[in-house]
C-alpha positions in Angstrom: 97.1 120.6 101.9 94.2 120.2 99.8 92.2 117.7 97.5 94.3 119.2 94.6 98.0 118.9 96.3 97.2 115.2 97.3 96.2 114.4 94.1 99.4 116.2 92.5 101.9 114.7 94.9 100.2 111.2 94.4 100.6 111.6 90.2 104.3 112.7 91.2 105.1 109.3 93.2 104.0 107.4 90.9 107.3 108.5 88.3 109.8 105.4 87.4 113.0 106.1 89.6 115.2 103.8 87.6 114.5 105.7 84.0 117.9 106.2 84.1 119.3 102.0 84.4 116.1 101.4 82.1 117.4 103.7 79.3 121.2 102.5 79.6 119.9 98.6 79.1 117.7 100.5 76.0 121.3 102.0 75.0 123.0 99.1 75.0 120.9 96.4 73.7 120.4 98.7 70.6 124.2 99.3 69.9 124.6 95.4 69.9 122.1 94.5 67.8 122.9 97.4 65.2 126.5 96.3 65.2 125.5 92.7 64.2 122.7 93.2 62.1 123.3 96.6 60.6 127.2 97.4 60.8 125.7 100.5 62.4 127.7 102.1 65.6 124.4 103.7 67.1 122.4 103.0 70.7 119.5 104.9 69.1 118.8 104.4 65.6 116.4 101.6 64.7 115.0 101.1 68.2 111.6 101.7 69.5 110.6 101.7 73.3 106.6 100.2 73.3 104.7 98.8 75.6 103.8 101.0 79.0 106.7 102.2 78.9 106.7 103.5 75.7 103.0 105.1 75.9 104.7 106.6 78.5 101.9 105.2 81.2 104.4 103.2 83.3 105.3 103.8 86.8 107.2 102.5 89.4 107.2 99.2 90.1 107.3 98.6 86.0 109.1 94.8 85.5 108.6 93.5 82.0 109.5 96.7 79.5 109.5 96.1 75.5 111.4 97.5 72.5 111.4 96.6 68.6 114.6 96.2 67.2 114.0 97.0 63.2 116.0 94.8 61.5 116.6 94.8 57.4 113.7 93.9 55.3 116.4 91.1 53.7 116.7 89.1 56.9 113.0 88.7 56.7 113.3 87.4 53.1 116.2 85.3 54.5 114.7 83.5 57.5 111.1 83.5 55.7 112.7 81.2 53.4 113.3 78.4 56.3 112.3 75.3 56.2 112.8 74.4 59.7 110.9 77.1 62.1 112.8 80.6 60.8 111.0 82.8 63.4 113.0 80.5 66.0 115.8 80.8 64.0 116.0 84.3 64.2 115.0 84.7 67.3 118.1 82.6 68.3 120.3 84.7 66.3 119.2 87.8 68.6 119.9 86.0 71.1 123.5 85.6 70.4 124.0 88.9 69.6 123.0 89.9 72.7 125.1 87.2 75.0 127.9 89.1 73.9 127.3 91.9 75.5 125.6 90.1 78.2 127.4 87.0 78.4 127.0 86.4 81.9 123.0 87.8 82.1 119.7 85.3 81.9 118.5 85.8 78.4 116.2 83.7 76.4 113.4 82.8 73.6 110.2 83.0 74.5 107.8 83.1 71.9 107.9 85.9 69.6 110.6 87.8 71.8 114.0 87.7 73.3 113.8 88.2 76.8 117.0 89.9 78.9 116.9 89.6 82.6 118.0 92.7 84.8 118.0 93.4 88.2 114.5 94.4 89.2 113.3 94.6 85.7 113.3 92.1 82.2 113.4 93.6 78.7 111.4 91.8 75.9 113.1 92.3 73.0 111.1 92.0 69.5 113.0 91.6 66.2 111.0 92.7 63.9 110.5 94.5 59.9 109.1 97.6 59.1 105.8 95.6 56.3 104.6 98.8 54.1 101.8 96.9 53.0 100.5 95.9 56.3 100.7 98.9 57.9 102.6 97.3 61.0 105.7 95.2 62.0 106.1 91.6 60.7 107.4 90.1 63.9 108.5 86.1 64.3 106.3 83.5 66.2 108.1 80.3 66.9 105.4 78.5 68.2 103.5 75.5 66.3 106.2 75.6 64.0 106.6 79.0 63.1 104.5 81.7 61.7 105.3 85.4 60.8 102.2 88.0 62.3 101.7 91.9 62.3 101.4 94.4 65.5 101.1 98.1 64.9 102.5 99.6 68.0 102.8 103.1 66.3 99.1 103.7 65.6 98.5 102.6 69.5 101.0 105.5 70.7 99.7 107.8 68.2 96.0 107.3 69.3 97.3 107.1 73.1 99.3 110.6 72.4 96.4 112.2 70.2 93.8 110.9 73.5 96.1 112.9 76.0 96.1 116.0 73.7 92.4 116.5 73.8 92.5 115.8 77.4 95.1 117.9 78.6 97.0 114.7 80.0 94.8 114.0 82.5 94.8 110.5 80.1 97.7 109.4 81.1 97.5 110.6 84.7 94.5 108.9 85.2 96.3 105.4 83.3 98.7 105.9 86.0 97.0 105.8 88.8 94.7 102.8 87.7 97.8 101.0 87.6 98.3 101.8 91.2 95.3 100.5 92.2 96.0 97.9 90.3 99.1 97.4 91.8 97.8 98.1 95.6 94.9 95.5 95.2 96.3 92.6 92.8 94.0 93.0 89.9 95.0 91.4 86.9 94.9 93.4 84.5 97.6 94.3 81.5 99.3 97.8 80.9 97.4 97.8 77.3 94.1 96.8 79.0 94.4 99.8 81.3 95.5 102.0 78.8 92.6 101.0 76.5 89.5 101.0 79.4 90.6 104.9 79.8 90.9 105.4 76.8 87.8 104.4 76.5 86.1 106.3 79.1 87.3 109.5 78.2 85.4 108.9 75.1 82.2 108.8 76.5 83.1 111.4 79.1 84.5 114.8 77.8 83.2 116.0 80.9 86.8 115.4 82.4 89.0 116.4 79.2 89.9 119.6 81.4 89.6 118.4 84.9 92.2 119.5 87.0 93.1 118.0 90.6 90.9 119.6 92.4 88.5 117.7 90.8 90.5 114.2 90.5 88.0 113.1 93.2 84.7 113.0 91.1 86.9 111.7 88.2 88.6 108.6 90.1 84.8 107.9 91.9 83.3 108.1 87.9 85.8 106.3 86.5 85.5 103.5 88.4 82.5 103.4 88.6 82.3 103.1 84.9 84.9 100.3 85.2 83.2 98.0 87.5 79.9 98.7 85.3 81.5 97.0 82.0 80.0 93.3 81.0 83.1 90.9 80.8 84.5 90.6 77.3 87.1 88.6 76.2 88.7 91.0 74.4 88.7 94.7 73.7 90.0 96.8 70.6 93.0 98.6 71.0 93.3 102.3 70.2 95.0 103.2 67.1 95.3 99.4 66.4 92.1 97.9 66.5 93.9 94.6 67.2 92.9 92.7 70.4 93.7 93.1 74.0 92.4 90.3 76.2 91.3 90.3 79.7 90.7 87.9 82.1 87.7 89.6 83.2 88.1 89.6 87.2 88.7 93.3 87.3 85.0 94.4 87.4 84.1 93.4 91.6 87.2 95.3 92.7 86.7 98.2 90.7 83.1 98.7 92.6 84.7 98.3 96.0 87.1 101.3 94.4 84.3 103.3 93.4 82.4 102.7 96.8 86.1 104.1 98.5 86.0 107.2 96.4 82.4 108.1 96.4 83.0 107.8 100.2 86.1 110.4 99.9 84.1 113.0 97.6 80.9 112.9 100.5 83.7 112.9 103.3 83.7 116.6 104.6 87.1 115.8 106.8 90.6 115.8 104.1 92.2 113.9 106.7 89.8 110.9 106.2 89.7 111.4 102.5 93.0 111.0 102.1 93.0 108.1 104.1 90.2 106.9 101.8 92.0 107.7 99.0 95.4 105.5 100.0 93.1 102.8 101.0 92.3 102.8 97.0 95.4 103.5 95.7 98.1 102.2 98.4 101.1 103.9 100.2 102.0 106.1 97.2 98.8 108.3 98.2 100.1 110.8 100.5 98.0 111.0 103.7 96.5 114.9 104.6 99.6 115.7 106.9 97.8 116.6 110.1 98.4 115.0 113.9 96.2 111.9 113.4 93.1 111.3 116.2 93.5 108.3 118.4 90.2 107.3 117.5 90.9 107.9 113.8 93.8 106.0 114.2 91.5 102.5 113.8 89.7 103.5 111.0 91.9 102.2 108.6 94.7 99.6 109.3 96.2 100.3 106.3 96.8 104.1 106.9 99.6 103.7 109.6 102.9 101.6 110.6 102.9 99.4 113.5 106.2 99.4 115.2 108.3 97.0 112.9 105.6 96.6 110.1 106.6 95.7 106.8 105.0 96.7 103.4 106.0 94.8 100.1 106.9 97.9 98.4 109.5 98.7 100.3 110.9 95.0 100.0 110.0 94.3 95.9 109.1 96.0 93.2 105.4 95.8 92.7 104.0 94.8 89.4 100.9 92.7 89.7 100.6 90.8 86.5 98.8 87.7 87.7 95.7 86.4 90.0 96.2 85.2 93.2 93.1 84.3 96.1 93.3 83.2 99.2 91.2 81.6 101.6 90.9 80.3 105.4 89.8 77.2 106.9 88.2 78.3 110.5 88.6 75.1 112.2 84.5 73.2 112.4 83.1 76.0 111.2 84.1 76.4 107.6 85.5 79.0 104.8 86.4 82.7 106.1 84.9 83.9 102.8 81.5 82.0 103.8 81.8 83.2 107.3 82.3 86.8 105.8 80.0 86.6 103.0 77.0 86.0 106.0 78.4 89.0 107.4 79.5 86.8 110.8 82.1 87.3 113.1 85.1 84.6 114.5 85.0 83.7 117.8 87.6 83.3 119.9 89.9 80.2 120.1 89.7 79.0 117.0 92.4 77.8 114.9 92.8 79.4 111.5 94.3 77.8 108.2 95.1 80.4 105.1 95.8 78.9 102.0 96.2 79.8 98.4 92.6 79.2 96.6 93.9 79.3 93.2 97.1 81.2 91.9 98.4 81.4 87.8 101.8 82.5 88.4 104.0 80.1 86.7 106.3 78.3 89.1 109.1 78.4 90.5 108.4 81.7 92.6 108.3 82.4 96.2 105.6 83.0 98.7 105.3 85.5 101.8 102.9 86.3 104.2 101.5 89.7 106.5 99.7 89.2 109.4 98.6 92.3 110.6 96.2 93.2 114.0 93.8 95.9 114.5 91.9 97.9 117.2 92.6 98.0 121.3 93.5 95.2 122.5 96.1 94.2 119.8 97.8 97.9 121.1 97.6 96.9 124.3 99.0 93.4 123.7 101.7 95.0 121.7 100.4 92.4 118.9 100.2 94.8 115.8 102.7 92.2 113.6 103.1 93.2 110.3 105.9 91.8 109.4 106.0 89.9 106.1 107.3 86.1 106.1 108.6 83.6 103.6 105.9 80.6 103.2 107.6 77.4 104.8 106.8 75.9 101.3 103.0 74.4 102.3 101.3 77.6 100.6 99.8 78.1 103.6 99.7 79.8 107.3 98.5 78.6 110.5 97.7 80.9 113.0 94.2 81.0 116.0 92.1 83.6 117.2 93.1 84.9 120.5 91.5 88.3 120.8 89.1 90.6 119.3 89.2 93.2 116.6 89.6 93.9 112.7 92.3 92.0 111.6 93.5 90.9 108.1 96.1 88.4 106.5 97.7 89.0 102.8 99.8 86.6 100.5 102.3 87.9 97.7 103.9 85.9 94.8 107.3 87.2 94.3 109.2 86.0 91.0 112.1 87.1 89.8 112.4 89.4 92.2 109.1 91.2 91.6 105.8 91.0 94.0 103.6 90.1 90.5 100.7 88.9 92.5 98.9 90.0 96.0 95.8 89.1 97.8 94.1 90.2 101.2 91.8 88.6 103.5 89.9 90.5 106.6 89.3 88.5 110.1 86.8 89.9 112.0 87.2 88.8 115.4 84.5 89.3 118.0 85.5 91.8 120.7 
């Protein structure tokens, strides 16, 4: 196998599985709506899939997918003409429509959408007018009473489809994987925000327009490195659109630790430790260089192989990080373990060890797990790998000592709705 298969099969496991129960809830939301609103029998007409999924820079894992329903310009005069909060008004007559063909499915109002709720997956449904003269959709907004506001999805998909054009879709394979790493490292970052920073990148580099995957190396390693480089803003411009896309601005320290990782795999000589390099970047979707693995290799990365009876999230949830989540550890009278760390110290034995959630913005209720997972020779020879991934016992937190040496690390997931849409890790370094 070389640099350029890896690469390949990576892009390739990255594809949405469940196009196929995505498009029939597409289907079918669009024949009820243009049966009530239209007197149209149709599952197509009138309908447009936005959003990642619609750039067609989704993958697996994908949770919250978006469609405009065009409705008649005449319903906008109608509900415009409100006195008490239209936009809500409409947005409630969606939602009827739709509890008939769903009448026993979650949906609601949120905001300026309709939101459905599937198994594994939501769709946010936006009523919405075609508006001529502002070159966009006139969508409702039922907060503060009620307003009426313009998005112009089109010209962002145009711009996104014109962008992979002159790059020979390495655009969109490169917005893919980000979104793995993303994923793989709980970095809060939107699908837009992505799709915009490489967007942007391949702007200022049309050295990559033709890179192939032999070369995805250099690219990944430049990319971020060009990622982790950007000042915080709290906004950027969307492509097409120009309209804003806002960031939290916490992706920039990760994205270094990723460039670090790949600059690492481009000056590693060995393509069984790049690809190991690689998947410690980009998760278990990376495929590892399929050669019989050296016992001493075997330590180098403890997130390269399965212990006997590990468990990894994405084989239990969809993953589709969305929101921040840190965690931290009291080492009992000695501190923080991101103090301890951060003075590049080690843990002693017999010390008792309290992880907890630092700081977390999903919005409750949602549920909390745990991995504890050991490293190095005497965790093998203990038989005290673990790896197995726990509900929280509802204190957000997880007690557990240090009883032996080696490179160990504990990591928290937010699961709501069925979907891991937060993660965080944190390494214990025990001394040997």
């Amino acid at each position: 196998m070389t640099t350029a298969k890896l690469f390949q099969e990576f892009r390739n496991n990255l594809t949405v599985k469940n196009a196929d129960a995505i498009s029939t809830a597409y289907a079918n939301i669009t024949m009820r709506l243009n049966k009530d609103f239209r007197d149209l029998e149709s599952d197509v007409l009138y309908r447009r899939q936005i959003g990642s999924y619609g750039r067609r820079t989704a993958i697996h894992g994908i949770s919250d997918l978006d469609m405009v329903i065009e409705l008649p310009w005449s319903l906008y005069e109608k509900y415009k003409g409100y006195q008490n909060n239209g936009p809500s008004q409409l947005l409630q007559a969606v939602r009827e429509s739709l509890k008939k063909r769903y009448p026993k499915t979650e949906i609601k109002g949120d905001g300026q959408v309709v939101v459905i709720k599937f198994s594994g997956f939501v769709v946010e449904v936006l009523p919405a007018f075609i508006d001529k003269d502002a070159d966009g959709y006139r969508f409702p907004d039922a907060n503060n009473g009620g307003s009426w506001r313009v998005c112009k999805p089109i010209q962002e998909m145009d711009a996104v489809e014109k962008r992979n054009g002159e790059t020979n879709r390495n655009y969109k394979h490169v917005c893919k994987m980000v979104r793995a790493w993303k994923n793989n490292h709980g970095v809060s970052m939107s699908g837009m925000l992505i799709d915009t920073l490489v967007y942007n990148f391949f702007g200022q580099h049309k050295e990559f327009n033709n890179a192939t995957y032999s070369s995805y190396d250099k690219l990944m390693a430049t990319f971020f490195a060009y990622l982790g480089g950007l000042d915080h803003q709290d906004y950027w411009a969307a492509p097409g659109s120009g309209q804003r896309v806002h960031s939290k601005g916490k992706f920039q320290t990760k994205a270094k630790k990723a460039a670090t990782k790949c600059q690492e795999a481009v000056d590693e000589a060995s393509l069984t430790k790049k690809s190991k390099l690689w998947r410690e970047v980009f998760g278990r979707s990376f495929p590892l260089h399929q050669v019989q693995l050296e016992k001493a290799m075997a330590s180098d990365s403890i997130h390269s192989e399965r212990a006997p009876g590990e468990q990894f999230i994405e084989e239990l949830f969809p993953v589709d990080v969305s929101y921040d989540l840190s965690i931290d550890c009291e080492v009992k009278t000695i501190g923080l373990l991101k103090r301890i760390l951060a003075g590049a110290q080690l843990v002693a034995h017999g010390r008792d060890l309290r992880f907890h959630i630092e700081s977390c913005d999903v919005p409750k209720p949602y549920e909390l797990m745990w991995k504890v997972r050991n490293a190095g020779p005497e965790a093998e020879r203990r038989k005290m790998l673990r790896g197995q991934i726990v509900s929280d016992r509802g204190g957000q937190s997880l007690v557990e000592s240090t009883s032996f040496g080696g490179d160990h690390y504990v990591e928290a997931y937010v699961i709501k709705d069925g979907v891991c849409v937060a993660r965080d890790i944190i390494s214990v370094p025990i001394q040997m």
